[in-house]
Structures are given as structure tokens and as C-alpha cells.
C-alpha positions, 0 to 999 in steps of 0.5 A, a space after each residue: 659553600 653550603 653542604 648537605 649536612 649544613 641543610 640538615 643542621 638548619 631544618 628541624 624535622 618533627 618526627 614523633 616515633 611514639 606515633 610511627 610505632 602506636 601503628 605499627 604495634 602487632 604486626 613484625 611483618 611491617 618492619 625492615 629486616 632484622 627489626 622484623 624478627 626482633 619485634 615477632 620475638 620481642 614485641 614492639 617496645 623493645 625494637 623501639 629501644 633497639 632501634 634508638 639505641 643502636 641503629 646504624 651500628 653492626 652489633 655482633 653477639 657473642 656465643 657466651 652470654 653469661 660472665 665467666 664469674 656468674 658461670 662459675 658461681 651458678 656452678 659453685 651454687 648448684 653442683 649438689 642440686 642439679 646434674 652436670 647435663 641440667 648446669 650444662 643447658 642452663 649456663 649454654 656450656 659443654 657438661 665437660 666444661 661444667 665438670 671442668 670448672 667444677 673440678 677447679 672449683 674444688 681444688 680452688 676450695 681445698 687450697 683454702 
């Protein structure tokens, strides 16, 4: 008994996404829902990747974008040059969080 799949397996369908997307370039409002915003925030090259990459996935993304290391270190690096509030914007943190992290940095330092 054949099943649908087996009829997938069998038939080679030409698509050429390079075409589908050369028509679709400078204009989001073409694409399918969150494709849509990702290509009038992105542009259309990078919603080809997306879509390759990960389509038919649920992706969630996270509050924090930077590691907890590179956080740490932007800390480390520019606590002279910069104010807790400018550290605070820059890394996505509280200012008291920034002056937290400092503070264990500074402890961690004169340990050493």
C-alpha cells in the first residue's frame, strides 16, 4: 500500500527559491506573516536564510541577547568610560544590575 509520503519520496519537484525571491525583493507586504516583518526589518536575503533555516520550527527568543561573560566583560571594560545608565542601554540590563555585576567584579579583583 503506497502512502502519501511514498508519492513525495517519488516526484522531484523543481523549485528555484532564488527565482521565487528575485520577485518578491522590496516588497514585505507579499510574505506570510512573521516573514513579513522580518523582511521590512531585515530585507529579503536574510528571510530566505530564516525561512531555509528554520521554517516549520517554533522559535522563542529570549530577553537576553548577550552572554552573561560578554556582559560582564562590556562591564569590566568600560565602567571608567561610560555611566551605569549608557552600560545599562548598551548590554539591555537594569543600572542596578550593571552596578551589581560591577561591584562582584570589583570584589572578584581585590581577591586576586
Amino acid at each position: 500500500m503506497k502512502t502519501a509520503e511514498d508519492n513525495v519520496k517519488k516526484k522531484n519537484v523543481e523549485f528555484n527559491l532564488e527565482e521565487e525571491v528575485d520577485v518578491l525583493k522590496g516588497n514585505p507586504e507579499r510574505y506570510a506573516g512573521v516573514y513579513r516583518e522580518l523582511a521590512d526589518i531585515l530585507g529579503d536575503a536574510a528571510v530566505k536564510k530564516i525561512w531555509k533555516r528554520f521554517s516549520g520550527v517554533n522559535v522563542t527568543f529570549p530577553q537576553r541577547l548577550f552572554s552573561k561573560e560578554y556582559t560582564k566583560e562590556f562591564i569590566k571594560q568600560h565602567w571608567k568610560d561610560m555611566s551605569a545608565s549608557e552600560i545599562a542601554r548598551t548590554v539591555g540590563l537594569s543600572e542596578r544590575r550593571v552596578r551589581q555585576i560591577a561591584s562582584d567584579i570589583q570584589k572578584e579583583d581585590e581577591e586576586v
